[in-house]
N, C-alpha and C positions, 0 to 999 in steps of 0.2 A: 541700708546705708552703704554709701559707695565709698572710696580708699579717700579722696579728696574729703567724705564729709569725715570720716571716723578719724583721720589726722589733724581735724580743725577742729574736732571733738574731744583727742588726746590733749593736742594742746592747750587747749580751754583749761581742761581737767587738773592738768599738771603746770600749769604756768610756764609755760615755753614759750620764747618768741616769735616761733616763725613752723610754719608748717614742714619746714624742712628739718629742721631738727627735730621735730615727731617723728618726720620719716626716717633719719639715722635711729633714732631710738627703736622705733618698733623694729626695722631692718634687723637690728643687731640681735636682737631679742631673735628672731627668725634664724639667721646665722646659726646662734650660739645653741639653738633647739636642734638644728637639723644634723652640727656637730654633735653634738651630744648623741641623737639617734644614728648617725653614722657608725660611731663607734662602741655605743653603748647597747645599741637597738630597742631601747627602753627609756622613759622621762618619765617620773612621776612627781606630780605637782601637790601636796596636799590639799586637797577641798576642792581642786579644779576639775583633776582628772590626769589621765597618762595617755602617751603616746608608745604605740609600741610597733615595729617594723613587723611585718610579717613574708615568710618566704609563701608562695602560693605554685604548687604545684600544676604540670602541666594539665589541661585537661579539654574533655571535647563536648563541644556542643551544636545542637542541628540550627541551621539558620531558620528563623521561620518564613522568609520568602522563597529561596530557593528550596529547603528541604535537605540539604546538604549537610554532610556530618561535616562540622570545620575542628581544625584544634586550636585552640589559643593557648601561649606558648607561657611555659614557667616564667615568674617576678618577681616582685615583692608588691607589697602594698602597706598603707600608713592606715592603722585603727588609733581612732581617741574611744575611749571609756571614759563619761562627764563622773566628775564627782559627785559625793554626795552635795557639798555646798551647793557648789554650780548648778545643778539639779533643783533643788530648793529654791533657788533666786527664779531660774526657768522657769519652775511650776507655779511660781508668786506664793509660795511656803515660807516666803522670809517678810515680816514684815519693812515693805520698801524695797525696791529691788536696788534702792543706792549704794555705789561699791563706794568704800572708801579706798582714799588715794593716798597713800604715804610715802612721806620723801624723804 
């Protein structure tokens, strides 16, 4: 499912009028995650899962076309851990995988 179908999917969901307002909604939802891991380095969602920032240290690795030892340089990077729900719905362990939508 591609951004144009899961926004005309939201909307559907939630009764919204216009795809465009899915898109500030979901947007904002994004914002207010990436804020939170900005300065928290941690989300945890119950049933969903968490997000957690990781620093990743420098290190080396040999290319495998050339043979060359290279380094690729210290970052970060973003891990989710799925919940246990979310897990359950994935594996079809819930009967129906229909989410409800509460407004």
């Amino acid at each position: 499912m591609g951004e144009k179908e899961f926004l005309k999917f939201y909307m559907e969901k939630r009764g919204l009028s216009s795809t465009k307002e899915a898109k500030e909604k979901v947007d904002l939802f994004w914002k207010t995650m990436f804020t939170a891991l900005d300065e928290e380095k941690k989300v945890k969602i119950k049933g969903w899962g968490s997000f957690v920032i990781k620093d990743v240290k420098e290190r080396d690795i040999v290319e495998l076309r050339t043979k060359k030892l290279t380094k690729i340089p210290a970052g970060t990077k973003l891990k989710f851990k799925a919940g246990k729900e979310l897990l359950a719905i994935v594996n079809h362990e819930v009967a129906g995988n229909e989410v409800e939508v509460d407004e």
